[in-house]
PDB file of N, CA, C and O in Angstrom, chain B, residues numbered from 101:
ATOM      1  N   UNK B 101     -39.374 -15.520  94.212  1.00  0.00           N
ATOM      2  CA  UNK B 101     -40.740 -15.374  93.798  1.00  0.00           C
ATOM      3  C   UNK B 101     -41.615 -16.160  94.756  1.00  0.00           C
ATOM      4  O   UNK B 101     -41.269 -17.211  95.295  1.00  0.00           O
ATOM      5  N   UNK B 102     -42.470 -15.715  94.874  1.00  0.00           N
ATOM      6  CA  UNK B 102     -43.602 -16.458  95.503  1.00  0.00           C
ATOM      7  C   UNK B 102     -44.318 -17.597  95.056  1.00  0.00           C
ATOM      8  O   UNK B 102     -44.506 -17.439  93.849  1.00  0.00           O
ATOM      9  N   UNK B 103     -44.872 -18.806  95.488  1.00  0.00           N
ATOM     10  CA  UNK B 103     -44.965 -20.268  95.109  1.00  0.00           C
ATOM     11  C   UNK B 103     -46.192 -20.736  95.680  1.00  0.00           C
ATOM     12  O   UNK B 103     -46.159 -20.521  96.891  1.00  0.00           O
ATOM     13  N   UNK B 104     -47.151 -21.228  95.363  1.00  0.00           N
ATOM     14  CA  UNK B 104     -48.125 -21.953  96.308  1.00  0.00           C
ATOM     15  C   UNK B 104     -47.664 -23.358  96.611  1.00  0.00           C
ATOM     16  O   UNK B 104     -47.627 -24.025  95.576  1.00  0.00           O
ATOM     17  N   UNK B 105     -47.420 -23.807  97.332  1.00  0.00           N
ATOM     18  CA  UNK B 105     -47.356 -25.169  97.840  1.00  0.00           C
ATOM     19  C   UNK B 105     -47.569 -25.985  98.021  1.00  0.00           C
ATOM     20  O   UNK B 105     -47.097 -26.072  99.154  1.00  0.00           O
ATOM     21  N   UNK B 106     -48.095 -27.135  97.768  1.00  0.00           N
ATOM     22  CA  UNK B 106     -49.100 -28.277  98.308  1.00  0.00           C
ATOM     23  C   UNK B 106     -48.251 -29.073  99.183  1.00  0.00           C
ATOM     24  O   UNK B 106     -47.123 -29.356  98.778  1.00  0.00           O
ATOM     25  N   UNK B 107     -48.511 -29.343  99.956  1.00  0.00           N
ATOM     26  CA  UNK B 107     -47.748 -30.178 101.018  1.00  0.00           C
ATOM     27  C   UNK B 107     -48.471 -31.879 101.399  1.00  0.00           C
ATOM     28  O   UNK B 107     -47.897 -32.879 101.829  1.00  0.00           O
ATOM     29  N   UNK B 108     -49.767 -31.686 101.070  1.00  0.00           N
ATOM     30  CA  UNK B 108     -50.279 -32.770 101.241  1.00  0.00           C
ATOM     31  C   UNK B 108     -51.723 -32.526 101.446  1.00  0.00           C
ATOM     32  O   UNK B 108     -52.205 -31.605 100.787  1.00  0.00           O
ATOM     33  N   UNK B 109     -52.587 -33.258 102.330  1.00  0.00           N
ATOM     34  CA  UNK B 109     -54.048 -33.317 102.363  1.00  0.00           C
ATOM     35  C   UNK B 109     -54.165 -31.961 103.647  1.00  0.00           C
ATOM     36  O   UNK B 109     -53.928 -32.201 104.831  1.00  0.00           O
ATOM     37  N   UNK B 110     -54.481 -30.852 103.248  1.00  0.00           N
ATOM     38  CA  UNK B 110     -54.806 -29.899 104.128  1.00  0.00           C
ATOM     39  C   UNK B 110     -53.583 -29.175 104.154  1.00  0.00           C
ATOM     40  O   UNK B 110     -53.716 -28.101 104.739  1.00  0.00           O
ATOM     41  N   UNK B 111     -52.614 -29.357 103.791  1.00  0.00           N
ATOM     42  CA  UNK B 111     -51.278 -28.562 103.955  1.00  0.00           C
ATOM     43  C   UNK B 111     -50.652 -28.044 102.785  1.00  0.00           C
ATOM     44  O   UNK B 111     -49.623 -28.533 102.317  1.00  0.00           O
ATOM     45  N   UNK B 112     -51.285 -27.009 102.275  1.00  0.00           N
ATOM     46  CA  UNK B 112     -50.516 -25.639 101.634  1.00  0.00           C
ATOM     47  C   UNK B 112     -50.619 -24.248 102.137  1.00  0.00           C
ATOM     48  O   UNK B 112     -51.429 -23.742 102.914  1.00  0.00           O
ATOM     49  N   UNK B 113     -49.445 -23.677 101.408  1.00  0.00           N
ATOM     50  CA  UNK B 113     -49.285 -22.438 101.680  1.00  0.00           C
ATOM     51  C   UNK B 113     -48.433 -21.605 100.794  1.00  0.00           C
ATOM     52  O   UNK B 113     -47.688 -22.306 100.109  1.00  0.00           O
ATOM     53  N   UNK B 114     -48.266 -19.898 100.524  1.00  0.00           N
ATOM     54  CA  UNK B 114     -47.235 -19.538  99.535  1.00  0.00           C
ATOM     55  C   UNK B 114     -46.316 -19.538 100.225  1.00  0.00           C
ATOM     56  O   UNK B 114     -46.195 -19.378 101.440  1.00  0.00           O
ATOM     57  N   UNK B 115     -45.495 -19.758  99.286  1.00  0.00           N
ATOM     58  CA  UNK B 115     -43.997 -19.422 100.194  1.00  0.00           C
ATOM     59  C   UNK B 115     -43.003 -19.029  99.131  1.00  0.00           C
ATOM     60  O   UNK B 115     -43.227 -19.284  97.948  1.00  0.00           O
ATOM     61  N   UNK B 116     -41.763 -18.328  99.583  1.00  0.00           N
ATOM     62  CA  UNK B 116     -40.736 -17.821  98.723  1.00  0.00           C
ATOM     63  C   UNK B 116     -40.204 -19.119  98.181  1.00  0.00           C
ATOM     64  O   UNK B 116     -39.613 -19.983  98.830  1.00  0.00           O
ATOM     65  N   UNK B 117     -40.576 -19.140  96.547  1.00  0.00           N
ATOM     66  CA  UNK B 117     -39.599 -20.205  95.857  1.00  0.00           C
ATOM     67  C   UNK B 117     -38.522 -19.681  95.074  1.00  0.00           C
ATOM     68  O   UNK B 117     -38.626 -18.591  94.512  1.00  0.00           O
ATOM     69  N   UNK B 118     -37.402 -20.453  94.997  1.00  0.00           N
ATOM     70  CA  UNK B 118     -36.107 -19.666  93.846  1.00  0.00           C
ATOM     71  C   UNK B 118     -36.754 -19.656  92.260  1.00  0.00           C
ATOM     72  O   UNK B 118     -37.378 -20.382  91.486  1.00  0.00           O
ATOM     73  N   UNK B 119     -36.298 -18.645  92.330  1.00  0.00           N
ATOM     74  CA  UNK B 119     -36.505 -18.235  90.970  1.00  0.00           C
ATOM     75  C   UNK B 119     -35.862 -19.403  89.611  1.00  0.00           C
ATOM     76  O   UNK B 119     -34.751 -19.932  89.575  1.00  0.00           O
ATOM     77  N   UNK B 120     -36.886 -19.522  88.702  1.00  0.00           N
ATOM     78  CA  UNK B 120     -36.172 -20.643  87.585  1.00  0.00           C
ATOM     79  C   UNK B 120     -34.640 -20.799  86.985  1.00  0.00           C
ATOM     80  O   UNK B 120     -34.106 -19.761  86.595  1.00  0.00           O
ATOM     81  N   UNK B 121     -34.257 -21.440  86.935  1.00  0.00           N
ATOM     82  CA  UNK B 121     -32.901 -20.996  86.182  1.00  0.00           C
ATOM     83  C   UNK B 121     -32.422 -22.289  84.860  1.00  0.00           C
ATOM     84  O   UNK B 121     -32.329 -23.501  85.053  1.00  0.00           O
ATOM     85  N   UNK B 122     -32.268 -21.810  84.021  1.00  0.00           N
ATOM     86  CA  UNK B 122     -31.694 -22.768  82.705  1.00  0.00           C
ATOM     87  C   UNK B 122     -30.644 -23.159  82.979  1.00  0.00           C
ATOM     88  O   UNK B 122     -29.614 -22.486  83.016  1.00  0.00           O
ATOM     89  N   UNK B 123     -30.741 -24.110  83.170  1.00  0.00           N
ATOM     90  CA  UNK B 123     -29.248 -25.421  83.505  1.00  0.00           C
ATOM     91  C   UNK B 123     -28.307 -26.341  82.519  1.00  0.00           C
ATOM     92  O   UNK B 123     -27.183 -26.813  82.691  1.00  0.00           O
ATOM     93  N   UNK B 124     -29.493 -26.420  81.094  1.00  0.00           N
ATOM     94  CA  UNK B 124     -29.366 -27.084  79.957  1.00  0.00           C
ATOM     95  C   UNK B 124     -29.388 -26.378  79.100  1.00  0.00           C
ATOM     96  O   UNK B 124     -29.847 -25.254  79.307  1.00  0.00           O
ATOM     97  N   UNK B 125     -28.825 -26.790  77.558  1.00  0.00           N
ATOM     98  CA  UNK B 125     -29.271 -25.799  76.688  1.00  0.00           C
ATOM     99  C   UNK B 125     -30.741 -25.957  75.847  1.00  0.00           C
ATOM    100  O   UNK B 125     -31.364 -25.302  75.012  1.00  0.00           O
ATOM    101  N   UNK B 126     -30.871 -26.956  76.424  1.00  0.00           N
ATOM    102  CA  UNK B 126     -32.608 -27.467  76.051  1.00  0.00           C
ATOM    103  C   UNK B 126     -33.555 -27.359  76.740  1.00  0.00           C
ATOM    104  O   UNK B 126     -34.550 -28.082  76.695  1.00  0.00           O
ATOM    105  N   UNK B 127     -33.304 -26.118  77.727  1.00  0.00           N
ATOM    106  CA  UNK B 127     -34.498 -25.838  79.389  1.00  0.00           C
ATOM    107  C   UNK B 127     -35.213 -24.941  78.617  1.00  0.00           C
ATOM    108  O   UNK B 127     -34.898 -24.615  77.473  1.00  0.00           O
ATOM    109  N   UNK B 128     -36.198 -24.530  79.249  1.00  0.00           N
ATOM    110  CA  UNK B 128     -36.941 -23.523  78.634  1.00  0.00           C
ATOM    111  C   UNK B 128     -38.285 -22.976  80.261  1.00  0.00           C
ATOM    112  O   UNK B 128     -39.109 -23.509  81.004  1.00  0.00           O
ATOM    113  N   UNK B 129     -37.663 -21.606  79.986  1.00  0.00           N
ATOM    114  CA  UNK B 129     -38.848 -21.630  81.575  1.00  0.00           C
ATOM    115  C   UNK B 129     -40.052 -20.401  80.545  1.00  0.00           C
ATOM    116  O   UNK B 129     -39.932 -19.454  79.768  1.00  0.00           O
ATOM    117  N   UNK B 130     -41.267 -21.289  81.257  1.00  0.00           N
ATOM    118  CA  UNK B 130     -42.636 -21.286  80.973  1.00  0.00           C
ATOM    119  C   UNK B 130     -43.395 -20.295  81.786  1.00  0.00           C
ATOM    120  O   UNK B 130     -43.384 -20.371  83.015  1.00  0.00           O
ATOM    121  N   UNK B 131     -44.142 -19.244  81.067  1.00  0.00           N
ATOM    122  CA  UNK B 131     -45.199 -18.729  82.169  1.00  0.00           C
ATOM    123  C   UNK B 131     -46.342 -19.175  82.125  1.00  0.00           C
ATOM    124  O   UNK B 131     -47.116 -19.070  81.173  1.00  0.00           O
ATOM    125  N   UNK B 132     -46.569 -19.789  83.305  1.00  0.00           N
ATOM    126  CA  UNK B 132     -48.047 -20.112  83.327  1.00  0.00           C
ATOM    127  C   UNK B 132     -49.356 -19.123  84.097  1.00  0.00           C
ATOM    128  O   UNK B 132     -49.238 -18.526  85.168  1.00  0.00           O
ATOM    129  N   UNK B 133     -50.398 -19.151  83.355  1.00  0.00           N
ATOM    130  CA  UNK B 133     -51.116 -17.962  83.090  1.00  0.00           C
ATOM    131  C   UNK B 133     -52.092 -18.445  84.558  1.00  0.00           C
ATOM    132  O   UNK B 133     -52.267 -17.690  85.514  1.00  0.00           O
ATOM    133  N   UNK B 134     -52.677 -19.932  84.449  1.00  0.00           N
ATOM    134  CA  UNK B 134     -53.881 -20.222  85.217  1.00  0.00           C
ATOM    135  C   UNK B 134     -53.271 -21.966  85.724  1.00  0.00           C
ATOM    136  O   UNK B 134     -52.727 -22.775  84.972  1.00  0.00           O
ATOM    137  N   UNK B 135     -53.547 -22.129  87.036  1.00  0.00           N
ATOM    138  CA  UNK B 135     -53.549 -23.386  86.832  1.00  0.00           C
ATOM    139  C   UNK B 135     -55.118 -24.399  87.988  1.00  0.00           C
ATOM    140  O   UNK B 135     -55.888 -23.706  88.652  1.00  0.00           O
ATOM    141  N   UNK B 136     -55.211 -25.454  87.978  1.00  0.00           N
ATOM    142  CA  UNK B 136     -56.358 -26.035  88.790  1.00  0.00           C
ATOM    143  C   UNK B 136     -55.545 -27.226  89.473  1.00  0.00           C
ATOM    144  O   UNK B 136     -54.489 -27.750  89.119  1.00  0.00           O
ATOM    145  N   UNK B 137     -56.194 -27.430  90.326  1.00  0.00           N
ATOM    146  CA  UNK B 137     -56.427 -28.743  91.046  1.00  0.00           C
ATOM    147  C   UNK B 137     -57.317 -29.559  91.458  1.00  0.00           C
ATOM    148  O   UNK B 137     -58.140 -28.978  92.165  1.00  0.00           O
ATOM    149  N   UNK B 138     -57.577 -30.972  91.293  1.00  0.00           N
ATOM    150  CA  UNK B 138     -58.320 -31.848  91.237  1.00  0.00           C
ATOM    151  C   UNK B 138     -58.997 -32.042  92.735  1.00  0.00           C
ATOM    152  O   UNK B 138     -58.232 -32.272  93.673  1.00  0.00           O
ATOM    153  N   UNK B 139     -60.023 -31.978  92.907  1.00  0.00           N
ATOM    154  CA  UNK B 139     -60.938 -32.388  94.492  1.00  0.00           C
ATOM    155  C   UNK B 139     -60.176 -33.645  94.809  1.00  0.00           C
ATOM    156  O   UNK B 139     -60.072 -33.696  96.035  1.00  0.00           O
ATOM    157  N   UNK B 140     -59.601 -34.678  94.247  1.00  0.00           N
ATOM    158  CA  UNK B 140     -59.172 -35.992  94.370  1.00  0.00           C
ATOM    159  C   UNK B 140     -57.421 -35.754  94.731  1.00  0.00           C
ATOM    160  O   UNK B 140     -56.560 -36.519  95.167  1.00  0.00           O
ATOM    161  N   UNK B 141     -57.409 -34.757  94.442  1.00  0.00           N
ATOM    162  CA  UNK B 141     -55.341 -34.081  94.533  1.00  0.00           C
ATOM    163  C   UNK B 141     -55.520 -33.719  96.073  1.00  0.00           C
ATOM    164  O   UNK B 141     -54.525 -33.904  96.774  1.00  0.00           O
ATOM    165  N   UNK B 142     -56.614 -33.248  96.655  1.00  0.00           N
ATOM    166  CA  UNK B 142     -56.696 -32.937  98.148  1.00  0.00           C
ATOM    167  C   UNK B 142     -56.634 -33.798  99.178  1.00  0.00           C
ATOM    168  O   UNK B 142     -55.974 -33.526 100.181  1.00  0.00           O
ATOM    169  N   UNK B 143     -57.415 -35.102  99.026  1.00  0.00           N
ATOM    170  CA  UNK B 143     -57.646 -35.774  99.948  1.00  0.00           C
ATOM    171  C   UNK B 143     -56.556 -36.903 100.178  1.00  0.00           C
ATOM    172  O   UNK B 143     -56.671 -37.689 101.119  1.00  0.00           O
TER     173      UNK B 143
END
């Protein structure tokens, strides 16, 4: 699946991430609908 990345201050990009996988019997994978980032998460 495809992933956005943050790499650091100026450095993201999408890239192919592995797909989730349940490892535990207490995992649970989540869809997330929307997400944000903070002006202060950039710099």
């Amino acid at each position: 699946m495809k992933g956005y990345v943050f790499h650091g201050p100026g450095r993201s990009a999408w890239e192919d991430t592995p797909d989730p996988e349940l490892k535990e019997p207490t995992d649970a994978i989540v869809r997330v609908d929307a997400v944000t980032i903070c002006g202060t998460d950039l710099h």
